[in-house]
SERO-4910 file (N, C-alpha, C, O; in steps of 0.05 Angstrom, whole numbers):
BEGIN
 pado doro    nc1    nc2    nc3   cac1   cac2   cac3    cc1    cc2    cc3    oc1    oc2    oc3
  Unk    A    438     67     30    443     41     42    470     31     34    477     32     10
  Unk    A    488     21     53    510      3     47    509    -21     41    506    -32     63
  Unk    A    511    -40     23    513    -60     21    537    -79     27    558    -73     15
  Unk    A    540    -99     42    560   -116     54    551   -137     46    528   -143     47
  Unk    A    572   -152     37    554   -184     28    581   -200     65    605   -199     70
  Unk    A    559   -210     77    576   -228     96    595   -259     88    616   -270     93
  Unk    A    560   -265     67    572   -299     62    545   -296     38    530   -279     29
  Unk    A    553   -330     34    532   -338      4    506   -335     15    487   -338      0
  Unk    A    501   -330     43    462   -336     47    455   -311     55    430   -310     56
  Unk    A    469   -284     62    459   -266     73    473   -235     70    497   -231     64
  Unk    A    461   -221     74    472   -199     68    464   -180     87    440   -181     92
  Unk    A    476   -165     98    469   -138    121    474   -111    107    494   -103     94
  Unk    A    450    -99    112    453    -78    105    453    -51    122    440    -50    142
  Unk    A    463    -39    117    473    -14    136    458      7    134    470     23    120
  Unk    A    434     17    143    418     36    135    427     68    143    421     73    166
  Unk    A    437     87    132    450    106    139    430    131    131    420    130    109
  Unk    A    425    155    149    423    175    142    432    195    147    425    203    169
  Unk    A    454    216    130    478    218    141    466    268    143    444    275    135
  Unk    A    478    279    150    479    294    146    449    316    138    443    333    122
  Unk    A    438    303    162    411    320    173    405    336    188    412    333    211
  Unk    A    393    353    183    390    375    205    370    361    228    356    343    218
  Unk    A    367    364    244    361    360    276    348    385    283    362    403    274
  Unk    A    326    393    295    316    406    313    320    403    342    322    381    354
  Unk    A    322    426    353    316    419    381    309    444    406    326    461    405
  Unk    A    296    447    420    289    467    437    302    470    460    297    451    475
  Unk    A    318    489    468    328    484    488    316    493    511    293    499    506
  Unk    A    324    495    534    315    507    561    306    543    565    313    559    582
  Unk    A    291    545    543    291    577    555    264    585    530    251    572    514
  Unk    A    264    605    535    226    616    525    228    615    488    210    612    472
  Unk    A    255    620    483    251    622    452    268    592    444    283    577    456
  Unk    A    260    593    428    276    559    412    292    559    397    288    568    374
  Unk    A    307    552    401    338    550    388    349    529    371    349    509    385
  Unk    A    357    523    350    363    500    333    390    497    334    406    516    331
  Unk    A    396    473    339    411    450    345    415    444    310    396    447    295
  Unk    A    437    436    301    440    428    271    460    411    282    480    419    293
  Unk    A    454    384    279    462    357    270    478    341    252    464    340    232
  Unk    A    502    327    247    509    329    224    520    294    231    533    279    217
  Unk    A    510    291    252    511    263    245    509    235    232    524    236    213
  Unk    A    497    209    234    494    200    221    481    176    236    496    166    254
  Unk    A    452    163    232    435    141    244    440    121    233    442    124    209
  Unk    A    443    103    238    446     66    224    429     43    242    420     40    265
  Unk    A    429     31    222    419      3    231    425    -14    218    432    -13    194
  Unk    A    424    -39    235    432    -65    217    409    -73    209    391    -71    226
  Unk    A    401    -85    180    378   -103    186    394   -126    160    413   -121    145
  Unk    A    375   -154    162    394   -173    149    372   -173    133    349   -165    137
  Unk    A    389   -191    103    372   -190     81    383   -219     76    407   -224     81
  Unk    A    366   -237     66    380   -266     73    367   -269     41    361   -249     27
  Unk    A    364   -302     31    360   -319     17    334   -316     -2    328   -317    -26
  Unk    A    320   -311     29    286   -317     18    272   -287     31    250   -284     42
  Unk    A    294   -266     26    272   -244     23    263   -232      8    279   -224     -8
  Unk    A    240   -225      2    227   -212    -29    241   -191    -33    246   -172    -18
  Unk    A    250   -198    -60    263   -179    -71    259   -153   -101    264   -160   -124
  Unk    A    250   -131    -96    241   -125   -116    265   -104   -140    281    -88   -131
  Unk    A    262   -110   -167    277    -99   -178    258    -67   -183    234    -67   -189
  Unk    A    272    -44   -180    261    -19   -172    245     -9   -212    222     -3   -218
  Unk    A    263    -12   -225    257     -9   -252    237    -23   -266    229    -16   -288
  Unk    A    230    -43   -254    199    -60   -265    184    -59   -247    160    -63   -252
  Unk    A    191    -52   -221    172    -60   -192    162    -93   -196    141   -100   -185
  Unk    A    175   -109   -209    166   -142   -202    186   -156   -188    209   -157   -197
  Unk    A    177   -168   -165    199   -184   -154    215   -204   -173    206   -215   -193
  Unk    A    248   -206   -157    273   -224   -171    271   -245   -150    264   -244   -126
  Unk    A    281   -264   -168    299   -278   -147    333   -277   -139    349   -268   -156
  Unk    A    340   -286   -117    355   -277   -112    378   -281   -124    397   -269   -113
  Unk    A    383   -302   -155    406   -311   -165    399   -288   -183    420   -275   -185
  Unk    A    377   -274   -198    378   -250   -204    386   -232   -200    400   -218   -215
  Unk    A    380   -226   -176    386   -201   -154    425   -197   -159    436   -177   -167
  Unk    A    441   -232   -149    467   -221   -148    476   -232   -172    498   -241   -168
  Unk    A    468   -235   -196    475   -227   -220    480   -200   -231    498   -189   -244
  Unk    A    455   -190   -219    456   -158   -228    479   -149   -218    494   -139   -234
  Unk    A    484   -151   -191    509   -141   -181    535   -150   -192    555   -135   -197
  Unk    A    535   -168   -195    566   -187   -205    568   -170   -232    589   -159   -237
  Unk    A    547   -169   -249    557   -158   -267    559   -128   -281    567   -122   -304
  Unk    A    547   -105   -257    552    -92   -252    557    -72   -227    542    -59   -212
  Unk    A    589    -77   -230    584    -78   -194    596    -43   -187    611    -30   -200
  Unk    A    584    -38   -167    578     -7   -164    560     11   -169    561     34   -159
  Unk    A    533      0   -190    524     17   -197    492     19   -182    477     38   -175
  Unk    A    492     -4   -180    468     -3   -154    462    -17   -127    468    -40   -118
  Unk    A    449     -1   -118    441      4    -83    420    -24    -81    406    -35    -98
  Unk    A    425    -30    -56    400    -44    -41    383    -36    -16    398    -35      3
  Unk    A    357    -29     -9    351     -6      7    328    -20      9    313    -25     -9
  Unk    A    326    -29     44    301    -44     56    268    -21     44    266      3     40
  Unk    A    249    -42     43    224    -26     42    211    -37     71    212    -60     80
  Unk    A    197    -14     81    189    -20    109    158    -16    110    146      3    101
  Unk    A    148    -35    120    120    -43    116    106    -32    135    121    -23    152
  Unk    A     82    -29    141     66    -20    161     66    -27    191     53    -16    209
  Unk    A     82    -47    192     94    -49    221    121    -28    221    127    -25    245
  Unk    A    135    -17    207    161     -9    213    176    -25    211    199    -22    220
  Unk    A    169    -50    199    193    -76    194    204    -68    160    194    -51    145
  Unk    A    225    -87    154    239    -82    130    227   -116    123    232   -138    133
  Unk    A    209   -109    101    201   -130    103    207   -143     76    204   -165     65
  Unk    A    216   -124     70    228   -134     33    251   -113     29    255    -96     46
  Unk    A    271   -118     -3    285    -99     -2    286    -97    -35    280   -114    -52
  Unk    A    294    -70    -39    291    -49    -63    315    -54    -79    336    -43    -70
  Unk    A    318    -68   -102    349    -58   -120    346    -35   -135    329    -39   -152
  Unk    A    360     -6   -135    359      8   -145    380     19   -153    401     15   -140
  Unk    A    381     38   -178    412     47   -188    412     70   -179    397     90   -180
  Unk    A    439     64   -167    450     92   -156    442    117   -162    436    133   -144
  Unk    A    440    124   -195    436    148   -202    405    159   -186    400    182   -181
  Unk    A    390    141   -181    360    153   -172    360    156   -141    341    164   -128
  Unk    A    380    148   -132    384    164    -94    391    185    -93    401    197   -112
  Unk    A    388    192    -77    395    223    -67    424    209    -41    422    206    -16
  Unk    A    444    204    -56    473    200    -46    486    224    -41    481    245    -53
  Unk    A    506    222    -21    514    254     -2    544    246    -16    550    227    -31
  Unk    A    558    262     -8    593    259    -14    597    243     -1    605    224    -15
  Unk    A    596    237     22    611    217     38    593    190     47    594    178     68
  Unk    A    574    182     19    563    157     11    536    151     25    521    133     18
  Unk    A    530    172     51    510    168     63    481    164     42    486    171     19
  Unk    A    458    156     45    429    162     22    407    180     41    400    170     62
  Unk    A    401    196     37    387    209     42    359    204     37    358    195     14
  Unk    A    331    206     48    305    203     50    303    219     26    316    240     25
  Unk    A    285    211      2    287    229    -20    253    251     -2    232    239     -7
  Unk    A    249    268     10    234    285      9    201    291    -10    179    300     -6
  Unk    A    218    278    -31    184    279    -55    173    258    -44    148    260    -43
  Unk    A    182    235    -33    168    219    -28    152    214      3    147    192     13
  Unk    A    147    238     12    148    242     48    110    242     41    104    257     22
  Unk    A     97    233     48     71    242     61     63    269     44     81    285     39
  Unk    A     37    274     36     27    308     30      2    302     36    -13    283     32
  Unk    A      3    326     47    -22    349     63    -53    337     47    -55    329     23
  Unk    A    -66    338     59    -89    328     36    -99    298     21   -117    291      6
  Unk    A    -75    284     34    -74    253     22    -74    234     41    -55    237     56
  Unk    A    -92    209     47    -86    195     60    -58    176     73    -43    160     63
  Unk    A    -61    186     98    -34    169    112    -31    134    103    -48    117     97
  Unk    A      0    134    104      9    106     95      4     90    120     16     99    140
  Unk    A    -13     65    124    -27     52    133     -6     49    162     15     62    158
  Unk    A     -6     38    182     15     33    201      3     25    234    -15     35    248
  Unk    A     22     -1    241     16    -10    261     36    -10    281     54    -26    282
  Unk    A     32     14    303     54     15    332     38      2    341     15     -3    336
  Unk    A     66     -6    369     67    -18    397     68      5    407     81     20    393
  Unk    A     57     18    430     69     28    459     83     18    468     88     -6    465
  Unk    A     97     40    486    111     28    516     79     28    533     82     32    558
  Unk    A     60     24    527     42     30    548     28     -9    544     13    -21    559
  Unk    A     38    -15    523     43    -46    515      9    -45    492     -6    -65    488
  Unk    A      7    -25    484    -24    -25    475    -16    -27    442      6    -18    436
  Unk    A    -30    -37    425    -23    -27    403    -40     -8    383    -63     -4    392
  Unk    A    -34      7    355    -32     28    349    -38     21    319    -20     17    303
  Unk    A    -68     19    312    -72     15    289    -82     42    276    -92     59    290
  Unk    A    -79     45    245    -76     74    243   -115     58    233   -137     66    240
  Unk    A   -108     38    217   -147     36    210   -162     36    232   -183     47    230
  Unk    A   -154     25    259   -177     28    282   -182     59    295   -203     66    305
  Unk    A   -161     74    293   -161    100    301   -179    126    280   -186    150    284
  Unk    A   -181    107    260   -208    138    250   -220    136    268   -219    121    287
  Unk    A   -237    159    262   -248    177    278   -231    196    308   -241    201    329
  Unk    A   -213    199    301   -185    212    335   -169    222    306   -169    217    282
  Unk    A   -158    238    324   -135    254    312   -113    243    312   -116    227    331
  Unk    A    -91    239    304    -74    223    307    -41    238    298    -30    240    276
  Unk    A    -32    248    328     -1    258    324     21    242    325     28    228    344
  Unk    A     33    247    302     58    223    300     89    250    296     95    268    281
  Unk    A     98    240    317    122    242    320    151    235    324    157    224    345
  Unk    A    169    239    304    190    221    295    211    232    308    215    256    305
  Unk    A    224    220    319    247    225    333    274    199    333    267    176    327
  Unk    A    304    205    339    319    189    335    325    164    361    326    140    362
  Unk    A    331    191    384    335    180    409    323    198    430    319    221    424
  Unk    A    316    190    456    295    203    471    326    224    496    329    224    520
  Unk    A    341    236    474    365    243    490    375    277    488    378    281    463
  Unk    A    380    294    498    388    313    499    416    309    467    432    291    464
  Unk    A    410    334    451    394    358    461    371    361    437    365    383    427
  Unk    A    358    338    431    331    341    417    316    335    435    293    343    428
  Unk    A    316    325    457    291    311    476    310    323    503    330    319    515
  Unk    A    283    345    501    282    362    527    261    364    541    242    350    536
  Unk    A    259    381    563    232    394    571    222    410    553    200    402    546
  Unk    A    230    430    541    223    446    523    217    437    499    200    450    487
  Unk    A    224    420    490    223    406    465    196    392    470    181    397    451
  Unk    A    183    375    491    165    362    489    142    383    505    118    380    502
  Unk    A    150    395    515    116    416    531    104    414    512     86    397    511
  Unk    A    110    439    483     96    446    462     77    420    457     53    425    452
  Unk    A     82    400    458     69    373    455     51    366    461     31    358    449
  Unk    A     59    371    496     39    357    508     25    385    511      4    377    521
  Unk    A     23    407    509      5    428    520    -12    426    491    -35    436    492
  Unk    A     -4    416    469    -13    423    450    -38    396    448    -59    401    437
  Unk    A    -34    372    459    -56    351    462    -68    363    490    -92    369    487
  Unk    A    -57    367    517    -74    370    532    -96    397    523   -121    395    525
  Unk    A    -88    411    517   -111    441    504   -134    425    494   -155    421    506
  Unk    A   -127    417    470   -150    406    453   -163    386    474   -187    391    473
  Unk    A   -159    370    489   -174    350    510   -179    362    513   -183    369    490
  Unk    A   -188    381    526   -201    408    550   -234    410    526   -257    407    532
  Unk    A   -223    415    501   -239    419    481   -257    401    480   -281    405    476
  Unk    A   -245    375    483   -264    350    477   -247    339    454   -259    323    439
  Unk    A   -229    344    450   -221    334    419   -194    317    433   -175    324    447
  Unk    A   -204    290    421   -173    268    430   -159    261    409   -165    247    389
  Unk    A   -131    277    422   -109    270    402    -90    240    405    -80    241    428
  Unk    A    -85    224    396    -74    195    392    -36    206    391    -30    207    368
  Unk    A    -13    213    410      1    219    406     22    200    413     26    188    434
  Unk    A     35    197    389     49    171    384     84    191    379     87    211    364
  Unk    A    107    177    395    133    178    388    158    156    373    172    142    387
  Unk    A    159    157    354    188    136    343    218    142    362    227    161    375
  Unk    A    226    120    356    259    118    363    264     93    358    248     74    354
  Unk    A    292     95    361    311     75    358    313     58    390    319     34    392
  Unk    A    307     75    411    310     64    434    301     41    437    290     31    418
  Unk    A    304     27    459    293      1    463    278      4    483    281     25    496
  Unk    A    256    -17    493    239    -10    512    245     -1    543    233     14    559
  Unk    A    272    -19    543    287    -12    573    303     18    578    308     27    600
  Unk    A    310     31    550    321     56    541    295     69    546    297     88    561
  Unk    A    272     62    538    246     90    536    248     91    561    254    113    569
  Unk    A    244     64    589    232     70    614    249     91    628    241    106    646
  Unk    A    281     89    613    295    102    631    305    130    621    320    147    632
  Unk    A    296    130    601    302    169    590    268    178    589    263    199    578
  Unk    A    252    167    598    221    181    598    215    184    623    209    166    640
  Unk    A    215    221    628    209    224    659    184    216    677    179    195    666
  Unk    A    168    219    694    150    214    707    126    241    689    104    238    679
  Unk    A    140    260    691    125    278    680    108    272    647    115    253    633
  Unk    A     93    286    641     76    286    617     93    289    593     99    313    589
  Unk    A    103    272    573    119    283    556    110    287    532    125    289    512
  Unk    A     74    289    531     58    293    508     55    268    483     39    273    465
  Unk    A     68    245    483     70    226    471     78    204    485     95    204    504
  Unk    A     59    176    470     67    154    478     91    146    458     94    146    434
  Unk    A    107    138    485    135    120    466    136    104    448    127     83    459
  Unk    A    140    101    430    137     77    407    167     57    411    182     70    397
  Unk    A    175     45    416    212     33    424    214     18    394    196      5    383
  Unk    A    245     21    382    257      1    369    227     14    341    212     -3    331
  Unk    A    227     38    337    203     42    316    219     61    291    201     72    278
  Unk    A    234     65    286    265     77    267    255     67    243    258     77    221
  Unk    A    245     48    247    233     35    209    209     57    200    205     59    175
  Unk    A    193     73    219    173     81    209    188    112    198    182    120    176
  Unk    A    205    126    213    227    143    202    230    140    170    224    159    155
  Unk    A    239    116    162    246    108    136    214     92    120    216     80     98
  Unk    A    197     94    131    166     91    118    162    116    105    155    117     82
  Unk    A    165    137    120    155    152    124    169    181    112    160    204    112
  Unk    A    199    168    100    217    191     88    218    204    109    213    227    104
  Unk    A    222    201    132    234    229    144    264    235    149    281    220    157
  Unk    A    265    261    140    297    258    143    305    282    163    329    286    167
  Unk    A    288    299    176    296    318    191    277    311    224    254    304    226
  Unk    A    296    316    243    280    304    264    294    319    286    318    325    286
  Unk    A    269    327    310    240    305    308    222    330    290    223    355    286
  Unk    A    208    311    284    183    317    255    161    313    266    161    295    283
  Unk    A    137    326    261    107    316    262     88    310    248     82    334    246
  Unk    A     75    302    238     49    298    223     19    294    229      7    273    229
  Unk    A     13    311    232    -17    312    245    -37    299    222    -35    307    199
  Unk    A    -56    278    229    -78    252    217    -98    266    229   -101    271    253
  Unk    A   -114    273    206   -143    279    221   -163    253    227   -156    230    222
  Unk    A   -187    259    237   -202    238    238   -210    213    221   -220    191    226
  Unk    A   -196    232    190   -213    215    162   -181    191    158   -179    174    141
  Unk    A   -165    196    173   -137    179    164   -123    204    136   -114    195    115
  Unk    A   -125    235    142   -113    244    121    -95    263    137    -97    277    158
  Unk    A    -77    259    120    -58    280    130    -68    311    140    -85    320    125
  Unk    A    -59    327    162    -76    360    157    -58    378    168    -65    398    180
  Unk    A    -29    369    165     -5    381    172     19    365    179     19    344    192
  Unk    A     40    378    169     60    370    177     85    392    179     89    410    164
  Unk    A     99    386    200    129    406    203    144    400    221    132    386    238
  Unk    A    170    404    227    199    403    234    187    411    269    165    422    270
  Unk    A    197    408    285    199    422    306    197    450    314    181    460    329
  Unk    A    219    463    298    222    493    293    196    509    289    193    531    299
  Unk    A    173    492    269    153    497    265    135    491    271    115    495    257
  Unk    A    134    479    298    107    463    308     83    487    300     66    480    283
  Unk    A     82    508    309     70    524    305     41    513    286     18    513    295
  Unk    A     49    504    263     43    511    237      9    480    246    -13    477    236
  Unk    A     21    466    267      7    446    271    -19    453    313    -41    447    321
  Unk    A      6    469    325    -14    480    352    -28    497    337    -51    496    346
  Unk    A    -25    522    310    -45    539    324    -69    528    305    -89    542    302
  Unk    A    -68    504    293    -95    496    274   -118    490    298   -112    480    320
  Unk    A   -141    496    291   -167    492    305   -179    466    296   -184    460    273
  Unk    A   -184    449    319   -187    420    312   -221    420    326   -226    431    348
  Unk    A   -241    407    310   -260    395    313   -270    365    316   -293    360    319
***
């Protein structure tokens, strides 16, 4: 995270993830990877009266705390939204530099240890559709529940090829009887999803303006999946490259 102080009441922070690999499938029978080396941002503002937690006690500061710490040591630590079960930044993290995973050219990287594991209940979370419905992960026990993270709904990660595997992989299991809940993130906005989402089946409902759950969720390589079994527990997860690892599991 970049920190910018604007003025005495607020502060914007620059959320960067710089220098990630990207998946992507292109147009033809075998899949090909796309490597990415860009870099995602967002603004989000951090004002007066946002909870603020100091990372080394985990107890909230206040905020004449908060830029004391800084004033009097300035450089050594980060400020980095925590994003709540909506995908909102609903508080924000003071932490010292040394415990990010910082790139050369200042980007922070999703630390990885902290991503979701296999076997452990999913971190709690509430989408919107573009279908305008919403997406509670507690009302959905009992359904399978595929979450898929993506940046922008745009060539050359969001293809035809890129999304079949998807949708052939929820329509199969329907045939079975088994309903999968398939949910997509982005940064897009809702007027962006209507107009990069074809008429065709693209195996997932759009989630718009959902990039916070990206950073809930540590993901730093995209698009990503994570398959939720019925109990709300994780029962796979992988990169695109490897959907595999998540179609050929047998779902009941």
């Amino acid at each position: 995270m970049l920190v910018r102080r604007l003025n005495k009441f607020a502060i914007c922070l620059l959320v960067v993830i710089g220098t990630s690999s990207f998946s992507a499938f292109c147009q033809s029978d075998e899949p090909k990877v796309t490597r990415y080396n860009g870099k995602v941002s967002q603004q989000i503002v951090m004002t007066r009266e946002s909870p603020i937690i100091d990372h080394a006690t985990g107890k909230r500061i206040s905020y004449e705390t908060y830029d004391n710490m800084l004033r009097r040591n300035p450089g050594l630590y980060k400020t980095q939204p925590i994003f709540d079960k909506f995908g909102k930044a609903s508080s924000f993290e003071i932490i010292k530099r040394s415990q990010l995973h910082i790139q050369s050219d200042g980007s922070v990287m999703n630390n990885p240890d902290l991503m979701p594991e296999i076997g452990e209940p999913i971190a709690p979370f509430v989408m919107r559709g573009l279908d305008g419905k919403e997406y509670d992960s507690e009302k959905l026990k009992g359904k399978y529940i595929l979450l898929g993270f993506w940046v922008r709904y745009e060539k050359p990660l969001y293809t035809f090829a890129s999304t079949k595997v998807i949708s052939n992989f929820v329509d199969e299991n329907k045939k079975k009887g088994v309903e999968i809940i398939s949910l997509g993130t982005t940064l897009n906005t809702e007027e962006e999803c209507l107009e990069a989402i074809p008429k065709r089946n693209c195996g997932f409902i759009p989630v718009p303006e959902s990039y916070g759950f990206n950073h809930r969720y540590k993901i730093s390589e995209t698009p990503y999946f994570i398959l939720v079994d019925r109990k709300g527990i994780v029962r796979a997860m992988a990169p695109h490259t490897e959907f595999s690892k998540i179609s050929d599991l047998v779902l009941r």
